[in-house]
Every structure is written in structure tokens, then in C-alpha cells.
C-alpha angles and dihedrals in degrees: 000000000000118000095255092061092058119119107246094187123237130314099197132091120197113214099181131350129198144178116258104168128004126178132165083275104035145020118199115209123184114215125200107215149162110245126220082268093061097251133141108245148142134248124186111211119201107214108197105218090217133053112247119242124186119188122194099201103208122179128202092275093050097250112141131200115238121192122223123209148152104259106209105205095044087037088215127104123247141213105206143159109261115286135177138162122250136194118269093233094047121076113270094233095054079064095051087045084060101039093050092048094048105033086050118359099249130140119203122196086207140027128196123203091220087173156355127211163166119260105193108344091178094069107359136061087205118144122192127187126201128214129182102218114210143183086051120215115189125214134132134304134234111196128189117275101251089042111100102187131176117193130212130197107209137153112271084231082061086052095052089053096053085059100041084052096044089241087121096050093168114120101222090043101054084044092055100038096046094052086049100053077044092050087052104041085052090053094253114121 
């Protein structure tokens, strides 16, 4: 490892902390602190209450599913790999398992963690993991409630392009989608 990738530790000392918003997703806690510089802050710090799964559904011919859906806080809609929340004490990909089954119907044989990340480090301790899902079954979905999908069967190459042309603007979506044309083009899915 070069000398700029090593971990200097952490410059910040947190004096308090308190809630300043909790609700059955997130919890905002405002932190005083004394910056790297040495001055007294504050940092408010979104704790998501779930653990983030995405699934990249891919059948034998390399079509994928995407999920469209109003998102509310950006008021847009959004085409997106499909995506859930899970529990902290229960695999990841048991969660994925349950989100790609109810958010399209689809069953997989085997799912690979392709990545973990970081969704927003600068305000948010969320992590997401991201699974390809393979040997596809396909069946009916059953949705939440106050979720209104609509799902869409394209070719992943399709997929590729909605990102490369900003047209797929989700995070975990562009992450996701991004490792898995990567994982093809080297031979290894």
C-alpha cells in the first residue's frame, strides 16, 4: 500500500451527541465536536435503521429486470435495480432473496455479493450490498402496499447504457450496475 492510502485515524473528537429525529428508517443525531482544525462544531449524522440490499437479477441470456418508482424526497421518478431494506441481525442476502421475490416475482438458485458500500459517508452511516442474482425463476410479485413499481425486462446491455447516459442516476444502482458490466467484460459471470 502507498503511503497516501494509509489510515491516519480519526481527527475528530465528539464532545455530546443527541437525537434529534428518530422514525421507524432513520434516526438524526447531532454531534458537538471538535473538528481536525481544532474547532468546536456540529455534525449531524443520518443513521438508516436497515441495512441496504441491491439485486441485479441476470438470466441466461443477460437480460436484467429494473424497477421503476416515484422517488419522494427527490420528487422524480426512478428506474433502479432492485433495491429493499433488511434487518441488521438477518444475511444480507436473505434479504435480497425477499426484496427480489416481492418487488418482481423472481426467484435466483444463486446469489453473488459483487460489493459493499457506502451510500453517503458524509452524512450517513448507511451500508448497501449487491448481489447478481442467477438461475432466474419467474413468478408474481407482491409489493408493499405504498409501493407503486413498475418493472421493466431489458437487456443488461440496456442497463449499461441508462447509466452511461445518466439516465439511471441511483447510487446503488450505478454502483451495481457498473461492477457487473466490469465482472462480464473480464470473463467472470
Amino acid at each position: 500500500m502507498t503511503n497516501e492510502l494509509i489510515d491516519e485515524g480519526n481527527p475528530w473528537t465528539k464532545k455530546s451527541e443527541k437525537i434529534i429525529y428518530d422514525n421507524p428508517w432513520i434516526i438524526v443525531r447531532e454531534h458537538q465536536v471538535i473538528d481536525p482544525s481544532g474547532n468546536d462544531t456540529i455534525y449531524g449524522v443520518v443513521s438508516a435503521k436497515h441495512l441496504a440490499v441491491g439485486i441485479i437479477p441476470l438470466d441466461e441470456n443477460y437480460n436484467t429486470w429494473l424497477v421503476g418508482q416515484f422517488r419522494y424526497p427527490l420528487r422524480l421518478y426512478s428506474w433502479e435495480i432492485v433495491e429493499g431494506g433488511g434487518k441488521f441481525h438477518i444475511d444480507p442476502v436473505e434479504t435480497a432473496k425477499r426484496e427480489l421475490k416481492e418487488e418482481t416475482g423472481l426467484e435466483a438458485r444463486e446469489y453473488t455479493k459483487i460489493m459493499e458500500m457506502q451510500t453517503s459517508n458524509c452524512i450517513s452511516d448507511e451500508i448497501a450490498y449487491i448481489y447478481i442474482a442467477k438461475g432466474i425463476t419467474e413468478g408474481i410479485a407482491s409489493p408493499d402496499d405504498n409501493e407503486q413499481l413498475k418493472i421493466a425486462k431489458v437487456p443488461f446491455a440496456e442497463a449499461y447504457r441508462l447509466v452511461m447516459e445518466g439516465r439511471i442516476q441511483d447510487g446503488i444502482s450505478v454502483a451495481g450496475i457498473l461492477k457487473t458490466h466490469l465482472l462480464i467484460q473480464q470473463g467472470k459471470i
